[in-house]
Backbone bond lengths (Angstrom), bond angles and torsions (degrees), N, CA, C in turn:
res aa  C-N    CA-C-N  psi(-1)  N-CA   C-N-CA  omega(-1)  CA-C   N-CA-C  phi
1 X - - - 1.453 - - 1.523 108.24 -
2 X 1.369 124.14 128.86 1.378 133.51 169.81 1.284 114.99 -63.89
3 X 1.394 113.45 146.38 1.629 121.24 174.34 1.561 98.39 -25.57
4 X 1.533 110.17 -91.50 1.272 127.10 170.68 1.389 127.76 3.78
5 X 0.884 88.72 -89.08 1.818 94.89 168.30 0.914 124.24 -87.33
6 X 1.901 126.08 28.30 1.580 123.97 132.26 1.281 105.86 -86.61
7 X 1.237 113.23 -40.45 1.851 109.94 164.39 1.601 126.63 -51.67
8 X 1.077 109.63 -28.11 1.482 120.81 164.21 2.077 98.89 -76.54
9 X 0.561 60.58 -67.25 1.904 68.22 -170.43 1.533 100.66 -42.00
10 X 1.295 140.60 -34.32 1.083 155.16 136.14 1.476 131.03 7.05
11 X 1.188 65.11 -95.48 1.729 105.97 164.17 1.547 102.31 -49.60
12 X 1.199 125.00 -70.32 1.410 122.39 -160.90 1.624 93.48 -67.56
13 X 1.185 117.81 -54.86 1.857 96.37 -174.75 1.756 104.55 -46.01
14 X 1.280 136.06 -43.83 0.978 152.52 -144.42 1.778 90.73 -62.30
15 X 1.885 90.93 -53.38 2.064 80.74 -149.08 1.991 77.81 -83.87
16 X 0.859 152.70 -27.18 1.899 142.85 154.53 1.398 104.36 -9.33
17 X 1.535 102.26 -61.06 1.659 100.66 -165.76 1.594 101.04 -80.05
18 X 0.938 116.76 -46.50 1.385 115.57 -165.03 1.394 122.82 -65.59
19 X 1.897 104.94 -2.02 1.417 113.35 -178.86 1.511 116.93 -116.77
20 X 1.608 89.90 -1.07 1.873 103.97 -161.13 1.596 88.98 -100.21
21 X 1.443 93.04 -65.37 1.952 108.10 -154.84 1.220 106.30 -85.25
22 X 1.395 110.26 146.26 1.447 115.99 -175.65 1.865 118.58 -147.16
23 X 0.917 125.51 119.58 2.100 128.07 167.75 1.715 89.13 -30.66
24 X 1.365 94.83 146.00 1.653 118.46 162.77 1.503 99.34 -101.75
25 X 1.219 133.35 105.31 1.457 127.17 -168.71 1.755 97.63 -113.89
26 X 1.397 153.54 112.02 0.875 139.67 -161.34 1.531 127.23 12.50
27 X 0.893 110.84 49.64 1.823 144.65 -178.63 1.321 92.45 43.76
28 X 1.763 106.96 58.13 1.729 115.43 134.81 1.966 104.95 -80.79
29 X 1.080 99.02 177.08 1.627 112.52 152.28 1.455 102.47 -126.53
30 X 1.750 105.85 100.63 1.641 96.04 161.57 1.902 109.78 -96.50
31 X 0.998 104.94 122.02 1.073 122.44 -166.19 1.819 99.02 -71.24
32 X 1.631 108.13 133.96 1.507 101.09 -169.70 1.598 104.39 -65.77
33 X 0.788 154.95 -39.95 1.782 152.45 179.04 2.059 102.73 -48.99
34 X 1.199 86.16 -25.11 1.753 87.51 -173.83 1.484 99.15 -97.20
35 X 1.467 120.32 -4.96 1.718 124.37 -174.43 1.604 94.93 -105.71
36 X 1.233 127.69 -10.82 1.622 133.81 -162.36 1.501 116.35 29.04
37 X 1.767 86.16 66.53 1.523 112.07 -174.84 1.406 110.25 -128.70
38 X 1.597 127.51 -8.93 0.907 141.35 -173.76 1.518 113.88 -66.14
39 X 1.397 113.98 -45.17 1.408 124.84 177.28 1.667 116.02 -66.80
40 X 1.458 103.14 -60.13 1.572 100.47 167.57 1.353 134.47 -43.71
41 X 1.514 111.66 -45.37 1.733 131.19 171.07 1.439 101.48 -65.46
42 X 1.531 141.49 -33.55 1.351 136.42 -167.67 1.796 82.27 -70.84
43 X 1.106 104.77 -80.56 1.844 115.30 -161.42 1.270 108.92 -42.98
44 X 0.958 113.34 -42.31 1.547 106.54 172.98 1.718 120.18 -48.83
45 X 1.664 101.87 -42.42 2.107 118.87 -156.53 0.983 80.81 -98.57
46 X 1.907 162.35 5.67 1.528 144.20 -156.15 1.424 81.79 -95.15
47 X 1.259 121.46 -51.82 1.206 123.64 -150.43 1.797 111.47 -67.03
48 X 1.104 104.80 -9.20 1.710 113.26 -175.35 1.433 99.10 -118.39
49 X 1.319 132.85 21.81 1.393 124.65 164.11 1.957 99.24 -88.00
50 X 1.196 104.64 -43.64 1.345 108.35 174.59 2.159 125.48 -40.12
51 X 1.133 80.10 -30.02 1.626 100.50 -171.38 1.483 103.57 -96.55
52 X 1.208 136.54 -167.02 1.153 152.34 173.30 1.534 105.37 -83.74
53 X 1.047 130.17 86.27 1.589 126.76 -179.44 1.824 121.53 -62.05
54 X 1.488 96.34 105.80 1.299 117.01 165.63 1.698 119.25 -103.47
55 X 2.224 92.50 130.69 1.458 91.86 -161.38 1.593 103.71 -69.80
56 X 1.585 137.61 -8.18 1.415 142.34 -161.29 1.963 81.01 -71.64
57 X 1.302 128.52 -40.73 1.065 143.99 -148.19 1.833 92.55 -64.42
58 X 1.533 108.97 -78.39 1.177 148.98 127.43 1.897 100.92 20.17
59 X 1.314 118.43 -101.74 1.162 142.98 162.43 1.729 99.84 -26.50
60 X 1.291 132.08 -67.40 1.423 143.73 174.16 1.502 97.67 -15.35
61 X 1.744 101.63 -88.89 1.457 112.75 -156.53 1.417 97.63 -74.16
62 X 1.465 138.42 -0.65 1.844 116.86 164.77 1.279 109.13 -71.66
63 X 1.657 101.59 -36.73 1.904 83.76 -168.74 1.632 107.24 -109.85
64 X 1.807 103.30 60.72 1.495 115.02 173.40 1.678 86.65 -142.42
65 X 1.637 123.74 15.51 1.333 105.19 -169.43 1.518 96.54 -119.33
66 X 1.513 107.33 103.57 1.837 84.61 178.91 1.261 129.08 -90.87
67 X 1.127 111.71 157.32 1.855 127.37 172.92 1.169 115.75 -111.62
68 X 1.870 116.75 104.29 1.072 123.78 -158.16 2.083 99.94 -83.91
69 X 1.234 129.13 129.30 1.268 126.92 -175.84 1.966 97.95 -119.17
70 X 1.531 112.39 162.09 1.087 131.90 -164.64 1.537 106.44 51.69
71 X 0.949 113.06 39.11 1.995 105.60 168.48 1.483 96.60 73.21
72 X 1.693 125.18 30.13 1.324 124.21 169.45 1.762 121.48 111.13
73 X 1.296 86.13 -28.85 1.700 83.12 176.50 1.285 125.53 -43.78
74 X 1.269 117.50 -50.12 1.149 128.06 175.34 1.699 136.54 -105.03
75 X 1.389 135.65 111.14 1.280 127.17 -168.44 1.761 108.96 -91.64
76 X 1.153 105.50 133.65 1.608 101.46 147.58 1.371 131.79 -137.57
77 X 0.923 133.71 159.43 1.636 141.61 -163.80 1.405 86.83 -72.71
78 X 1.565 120.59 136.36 1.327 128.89 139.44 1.261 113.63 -16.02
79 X 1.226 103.38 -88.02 1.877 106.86 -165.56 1.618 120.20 -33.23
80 X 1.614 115.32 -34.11 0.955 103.08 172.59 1.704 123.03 -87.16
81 X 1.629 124.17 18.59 1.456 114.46 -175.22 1.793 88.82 -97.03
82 X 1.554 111.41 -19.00 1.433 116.79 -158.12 1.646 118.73 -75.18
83 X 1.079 97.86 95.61 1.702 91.84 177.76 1.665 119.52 -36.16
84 X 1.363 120.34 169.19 1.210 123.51 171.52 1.834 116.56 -63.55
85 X 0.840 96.33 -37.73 1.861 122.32 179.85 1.640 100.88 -71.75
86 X 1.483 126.46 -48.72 1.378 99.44 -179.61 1.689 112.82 -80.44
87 X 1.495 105.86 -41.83 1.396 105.28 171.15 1.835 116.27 -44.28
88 X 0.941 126.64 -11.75 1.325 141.60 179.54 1.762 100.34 -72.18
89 X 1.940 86.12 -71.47 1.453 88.67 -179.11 1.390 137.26 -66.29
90 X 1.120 125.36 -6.20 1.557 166.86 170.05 1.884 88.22 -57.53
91 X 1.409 106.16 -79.87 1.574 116.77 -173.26 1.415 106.19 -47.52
92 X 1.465 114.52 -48.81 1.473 105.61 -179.30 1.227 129.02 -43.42
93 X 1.497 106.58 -42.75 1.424 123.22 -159.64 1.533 110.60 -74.30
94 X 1.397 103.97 -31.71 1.855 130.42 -159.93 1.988 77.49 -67.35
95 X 1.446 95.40 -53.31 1.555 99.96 -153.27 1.613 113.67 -70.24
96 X 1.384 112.77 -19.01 1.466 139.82 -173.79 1.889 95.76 -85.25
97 X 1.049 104.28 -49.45 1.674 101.76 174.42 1.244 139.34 -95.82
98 X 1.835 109.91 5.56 1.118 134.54 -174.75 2.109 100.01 -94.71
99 X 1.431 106.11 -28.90 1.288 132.45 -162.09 1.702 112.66 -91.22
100 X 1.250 97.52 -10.85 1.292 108.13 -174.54 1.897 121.34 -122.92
């Protein structure tokens, strides 16, 4: 696969997540594209579509991704803003673009 069209391929996992998955923020849905987290979380998971995708894998890099809240004071791991339901939908997508 060419630069290019892993950068394309990229990209498209990128705007998936960023339109699917979303933080439970006091039962908002901030949707990750509206957190400008979508891009970072794609580049990170491209690289494990290639392999046999394991969600322990999955789970790993959310709660190594932080989300800085109050203008920084406070960090938390992805995995924990992620409901059970988006992390779900998250897997689908991995598995929907791993398949294709």
């Amino acid at each position: 696969m060419t630069k290019s069209s892993s950068t394309e391929a990229i990209e498209q996992l990128a705007a998936a997540i960023g339109d699917n998955v979303y933080m439970d923020v006091a039962k908002w849905h901030l949707y990750l594209r509206d957190a400008h987290l979508h891009t970072t979380l794609a580049d990170q998971l491209y690289p494990l579509l290639a392999d046999d995708l394991q969600e322990d894998q999955v789970l790993h890099i959310l709660r190594n991704i932080p989300v800085k809240l109050g203008g920084g004071k406070l960090e938390i791991p992805l995995a924990d803003l992620l409901p059970m339901q988006a992390q779900m939908q998250l897997m689908d997508i991995l598995e929907e673009f791993s398949n294709s």
